[in-house]
DOBA-634892 format. One line per 5 residues: number of its first residue (from 1); for each residue y, x, z of C-alpha. Coordinates in Angstrom, 2 decimals. Each point is the difference from the previous one (the first is absolute). Last residue first. Layout:
NUM	Y/X/Z | ...
! end
This chain:
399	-119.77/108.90/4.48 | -3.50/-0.85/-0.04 | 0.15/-2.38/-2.62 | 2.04/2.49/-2.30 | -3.00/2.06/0.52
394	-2.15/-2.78/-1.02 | 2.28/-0.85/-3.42 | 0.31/4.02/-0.57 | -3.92/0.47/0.07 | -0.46/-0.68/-3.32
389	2.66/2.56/-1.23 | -1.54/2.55/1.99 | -3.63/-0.37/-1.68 | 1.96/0.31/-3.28 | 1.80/2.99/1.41
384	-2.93/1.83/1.15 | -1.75/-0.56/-3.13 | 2.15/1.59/-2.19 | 0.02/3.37/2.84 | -3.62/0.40/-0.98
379	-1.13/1.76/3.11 | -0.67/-3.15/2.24 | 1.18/0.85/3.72 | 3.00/-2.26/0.67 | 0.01/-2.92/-2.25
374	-4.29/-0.23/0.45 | 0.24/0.31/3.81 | 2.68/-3.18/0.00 | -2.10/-1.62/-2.27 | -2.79/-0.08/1.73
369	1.17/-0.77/3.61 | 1.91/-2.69/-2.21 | -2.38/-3.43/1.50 | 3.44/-1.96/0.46 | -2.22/-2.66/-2.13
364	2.81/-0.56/-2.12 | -0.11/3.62/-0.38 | -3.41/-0.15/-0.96 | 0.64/-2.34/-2.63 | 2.52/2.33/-1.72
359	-3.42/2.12/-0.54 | -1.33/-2.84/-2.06 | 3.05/-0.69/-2.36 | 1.08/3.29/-0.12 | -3.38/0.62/-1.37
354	-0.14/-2.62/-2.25 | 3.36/0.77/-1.62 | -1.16/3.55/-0.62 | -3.39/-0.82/-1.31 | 1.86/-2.31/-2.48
349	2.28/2.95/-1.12 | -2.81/2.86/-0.36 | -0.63/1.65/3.13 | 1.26/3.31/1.08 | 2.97/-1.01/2.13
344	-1.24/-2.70/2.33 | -3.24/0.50/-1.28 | -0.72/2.63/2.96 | 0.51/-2.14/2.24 | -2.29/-2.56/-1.29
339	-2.56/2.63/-0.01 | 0.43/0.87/3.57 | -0.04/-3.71/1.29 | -3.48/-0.87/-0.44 | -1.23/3.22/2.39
334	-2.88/-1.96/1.45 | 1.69/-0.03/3.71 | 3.84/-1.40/-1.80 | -2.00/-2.61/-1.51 | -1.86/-1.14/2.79
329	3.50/0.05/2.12 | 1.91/-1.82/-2.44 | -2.94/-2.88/-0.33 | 0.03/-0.47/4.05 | 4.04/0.18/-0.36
324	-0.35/-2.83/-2.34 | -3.00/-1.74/1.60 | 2.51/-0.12/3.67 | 2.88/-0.99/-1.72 | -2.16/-3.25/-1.80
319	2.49/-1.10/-2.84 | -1.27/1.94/-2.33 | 2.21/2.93/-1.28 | -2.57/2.89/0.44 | -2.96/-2.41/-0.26
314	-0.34/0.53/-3.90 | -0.31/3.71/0.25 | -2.92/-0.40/2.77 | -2.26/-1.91/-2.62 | 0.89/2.62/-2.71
309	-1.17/2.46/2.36 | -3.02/-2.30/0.48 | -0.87/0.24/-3.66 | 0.81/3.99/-0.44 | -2.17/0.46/3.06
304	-1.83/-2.82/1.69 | -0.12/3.25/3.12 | 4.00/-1.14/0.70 | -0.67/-3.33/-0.18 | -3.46/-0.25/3.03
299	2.93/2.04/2.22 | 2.53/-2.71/-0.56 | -2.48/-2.44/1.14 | -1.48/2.17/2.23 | 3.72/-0.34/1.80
294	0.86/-3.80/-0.75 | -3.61/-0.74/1.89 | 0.69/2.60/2.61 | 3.15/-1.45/1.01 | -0.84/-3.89/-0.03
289	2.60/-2.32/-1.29 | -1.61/0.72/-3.89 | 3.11/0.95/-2.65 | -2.21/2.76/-1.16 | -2.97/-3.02/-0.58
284	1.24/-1.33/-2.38 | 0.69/3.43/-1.97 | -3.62/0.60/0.99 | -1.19/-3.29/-1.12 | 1.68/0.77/-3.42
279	-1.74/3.27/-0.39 | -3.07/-1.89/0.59 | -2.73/1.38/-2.02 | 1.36/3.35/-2.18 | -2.62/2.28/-0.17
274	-2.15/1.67/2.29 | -0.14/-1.23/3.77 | 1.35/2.18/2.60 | 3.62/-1.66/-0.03 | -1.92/-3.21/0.13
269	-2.07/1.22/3.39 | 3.71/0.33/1.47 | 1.54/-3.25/-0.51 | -3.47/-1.80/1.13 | 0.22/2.29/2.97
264	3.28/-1.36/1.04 | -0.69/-3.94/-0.78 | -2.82/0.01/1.96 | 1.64/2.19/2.85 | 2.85/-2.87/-0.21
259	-2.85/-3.13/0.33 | 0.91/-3.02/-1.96 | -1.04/1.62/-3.05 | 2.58/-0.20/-3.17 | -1.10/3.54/-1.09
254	-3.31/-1.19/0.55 | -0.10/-1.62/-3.57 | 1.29/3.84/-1.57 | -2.84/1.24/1.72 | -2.27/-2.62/-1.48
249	1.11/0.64/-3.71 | -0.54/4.03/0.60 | -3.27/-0.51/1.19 | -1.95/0.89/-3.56 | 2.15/2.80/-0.18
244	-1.96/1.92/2.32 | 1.80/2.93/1.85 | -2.40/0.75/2.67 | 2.10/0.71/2.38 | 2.05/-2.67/-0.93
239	-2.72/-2.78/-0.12 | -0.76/1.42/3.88 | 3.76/-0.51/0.88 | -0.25/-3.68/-0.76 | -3.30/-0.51/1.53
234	1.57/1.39/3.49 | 2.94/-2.06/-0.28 | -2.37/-2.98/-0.85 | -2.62/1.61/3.41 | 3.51/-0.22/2.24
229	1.12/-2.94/-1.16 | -3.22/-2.01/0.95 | -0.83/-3.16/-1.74 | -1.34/1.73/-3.22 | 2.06/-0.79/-3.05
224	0.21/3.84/-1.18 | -3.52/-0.03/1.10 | -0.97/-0.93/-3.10 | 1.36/2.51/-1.91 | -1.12/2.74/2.68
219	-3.69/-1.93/-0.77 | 0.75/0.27/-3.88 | 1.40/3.68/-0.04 | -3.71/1.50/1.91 | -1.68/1.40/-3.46
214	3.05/1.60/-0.58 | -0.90/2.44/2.46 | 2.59/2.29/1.55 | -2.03/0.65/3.00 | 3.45/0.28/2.06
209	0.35/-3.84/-0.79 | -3.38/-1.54/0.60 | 0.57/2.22/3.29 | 3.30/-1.60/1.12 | -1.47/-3.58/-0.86
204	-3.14/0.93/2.36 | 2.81/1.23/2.95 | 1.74/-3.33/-0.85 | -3.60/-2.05/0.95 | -1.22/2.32/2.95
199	1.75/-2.36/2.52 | -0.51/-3.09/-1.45 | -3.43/0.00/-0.06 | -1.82/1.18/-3.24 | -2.75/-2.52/-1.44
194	2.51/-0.66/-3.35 | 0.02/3.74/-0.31 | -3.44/0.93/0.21 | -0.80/-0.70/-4.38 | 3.58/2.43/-0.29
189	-1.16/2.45/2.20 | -3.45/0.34/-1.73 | 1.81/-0.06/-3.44 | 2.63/2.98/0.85 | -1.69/2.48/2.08
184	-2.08/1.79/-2.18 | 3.58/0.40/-2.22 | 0.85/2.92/2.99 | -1.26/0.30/3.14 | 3.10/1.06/1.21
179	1.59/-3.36/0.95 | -2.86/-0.50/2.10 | 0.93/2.15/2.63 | 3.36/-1.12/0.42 | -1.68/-3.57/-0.13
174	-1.86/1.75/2.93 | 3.04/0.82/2.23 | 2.13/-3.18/-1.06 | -3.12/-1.97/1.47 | -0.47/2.29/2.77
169	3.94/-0.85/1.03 | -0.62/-3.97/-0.38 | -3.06/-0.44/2.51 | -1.31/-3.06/-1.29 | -2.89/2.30/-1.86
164	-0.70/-1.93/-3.43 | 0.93/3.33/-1.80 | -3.47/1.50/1.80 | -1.70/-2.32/-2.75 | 1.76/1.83/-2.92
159	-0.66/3.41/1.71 | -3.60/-1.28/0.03 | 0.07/-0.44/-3.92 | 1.99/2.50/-0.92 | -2.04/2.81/1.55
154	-3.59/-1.53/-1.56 | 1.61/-0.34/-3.20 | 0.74/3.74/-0.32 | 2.44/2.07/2.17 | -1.31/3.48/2.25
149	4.05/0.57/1.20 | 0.60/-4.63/0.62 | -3.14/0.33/1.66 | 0.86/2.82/2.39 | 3.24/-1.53/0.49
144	-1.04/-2.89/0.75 | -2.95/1.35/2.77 | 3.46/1.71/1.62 | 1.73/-3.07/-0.03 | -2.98/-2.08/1.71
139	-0.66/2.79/2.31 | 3.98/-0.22/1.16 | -0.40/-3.76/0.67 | -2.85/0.09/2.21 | -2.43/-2.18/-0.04
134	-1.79/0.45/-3.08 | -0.71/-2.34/-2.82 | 1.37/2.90/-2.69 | -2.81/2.00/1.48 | -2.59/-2.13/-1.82
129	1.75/1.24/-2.97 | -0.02/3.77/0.74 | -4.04/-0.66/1.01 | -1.10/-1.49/-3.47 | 2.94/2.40/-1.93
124	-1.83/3.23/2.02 | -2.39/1.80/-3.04 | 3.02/-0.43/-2.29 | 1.49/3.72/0.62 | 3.67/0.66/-0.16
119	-0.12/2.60/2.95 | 3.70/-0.85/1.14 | -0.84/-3.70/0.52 | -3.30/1.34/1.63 | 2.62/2.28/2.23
114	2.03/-2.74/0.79 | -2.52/-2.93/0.95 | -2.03/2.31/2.27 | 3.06/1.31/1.85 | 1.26/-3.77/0.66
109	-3.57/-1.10/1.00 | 0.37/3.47/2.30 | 3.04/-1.58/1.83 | -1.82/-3.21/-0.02 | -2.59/1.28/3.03
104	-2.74/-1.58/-0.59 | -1.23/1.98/-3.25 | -1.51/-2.29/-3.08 | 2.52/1.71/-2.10 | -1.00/3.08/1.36
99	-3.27/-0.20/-1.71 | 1.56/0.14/-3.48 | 1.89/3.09/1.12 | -3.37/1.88/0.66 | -1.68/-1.44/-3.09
94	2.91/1.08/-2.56 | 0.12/3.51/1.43 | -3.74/0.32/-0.45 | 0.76/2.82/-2.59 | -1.57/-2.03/-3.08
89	2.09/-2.66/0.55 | 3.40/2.60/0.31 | -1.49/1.66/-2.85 | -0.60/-3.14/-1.79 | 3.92/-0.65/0.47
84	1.02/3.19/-0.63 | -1.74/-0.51/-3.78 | 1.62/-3.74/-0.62 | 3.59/1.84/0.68 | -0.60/2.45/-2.70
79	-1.13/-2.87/-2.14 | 2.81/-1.67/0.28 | 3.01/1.14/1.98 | 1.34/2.92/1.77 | 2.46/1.06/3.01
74	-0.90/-1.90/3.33 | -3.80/1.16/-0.74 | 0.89/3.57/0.71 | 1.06/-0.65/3.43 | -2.38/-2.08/0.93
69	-2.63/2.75/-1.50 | 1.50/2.96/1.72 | 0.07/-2.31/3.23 | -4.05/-1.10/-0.38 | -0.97/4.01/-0.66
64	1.53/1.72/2.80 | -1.20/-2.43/1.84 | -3.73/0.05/-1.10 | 0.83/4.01/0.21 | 1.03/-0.71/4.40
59	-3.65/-2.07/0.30 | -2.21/2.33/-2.09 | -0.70/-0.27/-3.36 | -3.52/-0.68/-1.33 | 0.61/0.53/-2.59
54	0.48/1.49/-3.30 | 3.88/0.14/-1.54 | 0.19/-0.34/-3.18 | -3.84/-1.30/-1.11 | 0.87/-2.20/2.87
49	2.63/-1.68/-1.26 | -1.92/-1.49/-2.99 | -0.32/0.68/-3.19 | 2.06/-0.78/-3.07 | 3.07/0.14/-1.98
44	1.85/2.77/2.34 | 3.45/-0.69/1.20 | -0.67/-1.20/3.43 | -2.84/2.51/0.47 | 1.73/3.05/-1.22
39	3.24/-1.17/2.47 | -2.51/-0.62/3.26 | -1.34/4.03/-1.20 | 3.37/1.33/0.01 | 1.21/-1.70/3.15
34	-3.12/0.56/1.70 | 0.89/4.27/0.80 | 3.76/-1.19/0.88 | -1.11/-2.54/2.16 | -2.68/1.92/2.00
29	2.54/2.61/0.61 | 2.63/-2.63/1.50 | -2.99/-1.68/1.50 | -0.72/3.10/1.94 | 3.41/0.36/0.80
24	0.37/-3.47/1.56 | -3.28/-0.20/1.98 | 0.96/3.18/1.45 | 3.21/-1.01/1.14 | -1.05/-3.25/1.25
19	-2.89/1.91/1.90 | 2.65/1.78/1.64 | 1.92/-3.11/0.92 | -2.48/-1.79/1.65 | -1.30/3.56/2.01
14	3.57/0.14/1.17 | 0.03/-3.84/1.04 | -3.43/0.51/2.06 | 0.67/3.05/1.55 | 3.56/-1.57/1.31
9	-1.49/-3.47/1.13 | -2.83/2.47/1.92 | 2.73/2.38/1.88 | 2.20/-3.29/0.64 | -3.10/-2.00/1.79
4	-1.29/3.62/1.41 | 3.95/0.36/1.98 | 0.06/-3.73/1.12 | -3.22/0.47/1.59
! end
């Protein structure tokens, strides 16, 4: 009995893997004789796929055909993309994975979802969105994503309603998927937010900020006195991102924030703002008791420029240690100090005296790592003994 069982098991699991062979080399011919034809459709102006390839197509070609397509459609845009599309309609490919969204089992909701997603066609928005109202987390993702790929008002709309999920993890998931909807986005999320719960609120101030819409700088203005530090330091870094101006004034207000990450982010969105808005704040805020806010700070200088290097100069004798070595170390990283160097023996006599002036400040500092590579490596043996000369009061130190 034993024997037959083993004897049938084996029969059956050859015979499974011979007709996988098969199946797989006659779709490997069947691909290479549609791939010309699928590519003369794509890129033709008119008619449709049938007049390409004529039909009916068996079960193994209507395979052949629906992964050459996916694959093509991953690649191209427009009206290319508009023409697989109809094929894919036109095909019944659309129909069969619109009916597995309905499916019991929520593996094959998930399967449905994904390859319409894939398929770009609008026929499904109605059922993708009444999907996003499904049990099970994974075919709510997967219906997201498939919105979020086809877009259009429709899309943003229920992917704005699935942001009012309480689970926090699918709200970062979709507001991942929102933030690559692009300017379609912006006004819709912005009219939701005050209807947000908590939990999708800082993923919505993330988005407003990866959208890079100036349309949305009033709200992250706004919410730069919002009760929660996380969505302020959140609406801080957004304005950066974006790299308004017109919040430069309230960046430089939540410099003084009670909040450190406030304070932190505020230092860094001003060193992404154009212009010059709150240099002073920044040197302020270099002598902050928080790490990361004296770091950005520093940081927010250095990318100022000319104007913030200026900034940094004046800290180098301060009577903060921490801003002055802050300020060295900025200057040092933008490459400041080279030219000064340099005018220690090619620069006319004012430029001379003011370079000896600032480098002699970073021997004050005990910051000489500089110097001490400049007097024994630089090839113009003038400037070695210049840079040598300043270091004699910190070597004498040492001794």
């Amino acid at each position: 009995m034993l024997g037959s069982l083993f004897v049938v098991v084996l029969i059956v699991t050859l015979g499974h893997k011979l007709l996988v062979q098969i199946r797989t080399g006659y779709e490997r011919r069947q691909r290479a004789v549609f791939l010309p034809k699928i590519q003369a459709y794509i890129n033709g102006d008119n008619g449709r796929f049938a007049t390409y390839i004529p039909g009916p197509l068996g079960a193994w070609d209507r395979r052949v055909v629906l992964w050459t397509l996916l694959e093509q459609i991953r690649y191209v845009r427009g009206r290319v993309q508009e023409r697989i599309s109809v094929a894919f309609e036109d095909l019944g490919f659309v129909e069969e994975e619109r009916k597995k969204l309905a499916h019991k089992r929520w593996t094959q909701r998930v399967e449905g979802a994904e390859k319409l997603g894939r398929m770009m066609s609008r026929r499904p928005l109605p059922e993708l969105t009444r999907l996003m109202q499904d049990p099970v987390p994974e075919v709510r993702i997967r219906a997201a994503k498939a919105l979020g790929a086809i877009g259009g008002l429709e899309a943003v709309a229920s992917l704005l309603g699935a942001l009012r999920d309480t689970n926090r993890w699918s709200a970062l998931r979709i507001g991942d998927i929102l933030g690559n909807l692009g300017e379609a986005a912006v006004e819709p999320l912005i009219q939701e937010f005050p209807r947000l719960p908590p939990s999708a609120r800082v993923p919505a101030i993330d988005i407003l900020g990866r959208l890079h819409s100036h349309t949305a700088v009033p709200l992250l203005v706004t919410l730069l006195r919002d009760r929660d530090e996380n969505a302020r330091a959140r609406a801080a870094h957004s304005i950066g991102v974006i790299g308004d101006p017109r919040g430069a004034p309230d960046l430089v207000a939540a410099l003084t924030d009670a909040a450190w990450p406030v304070r932190a982010m505020a230092a860094k969105a001003l060193g992404m703002v154009p212009g010059n808005a709150g240099i002073t704040g920044l040197q302020v805020a270099l002598a902050d008791r928080e790490f990361w806010v004296r770091s950005n700070a520093a940081e927010a200088l250095r990318l100022k420029g000319e104007p913030g290097y200026k900034a940094l100069k004046g800290l180098l004798d301060g009577p903060d240690t921490y801003a002055a070595q802050k300020a060295a170390s900025m200057l040092q990283e933008a490459g400041v100090f080279d030219a000064y160097v340099t005018q220690l023996v090619d620069g006319t006599p004012r430029e001379r005296v003011a370079a000896r002036r600032l480098l002699g400040k970073l021997v004050t500092l005990q910051r000489t790592d500089l110097l001490t590579d400049v007097a024994a490596r630089h090839a113009d043996p003038r400037v070695r003994d210049a840079v040598a000369g300043l270091l004699q009061p910190a070597t004498a130190a040492r001794a």
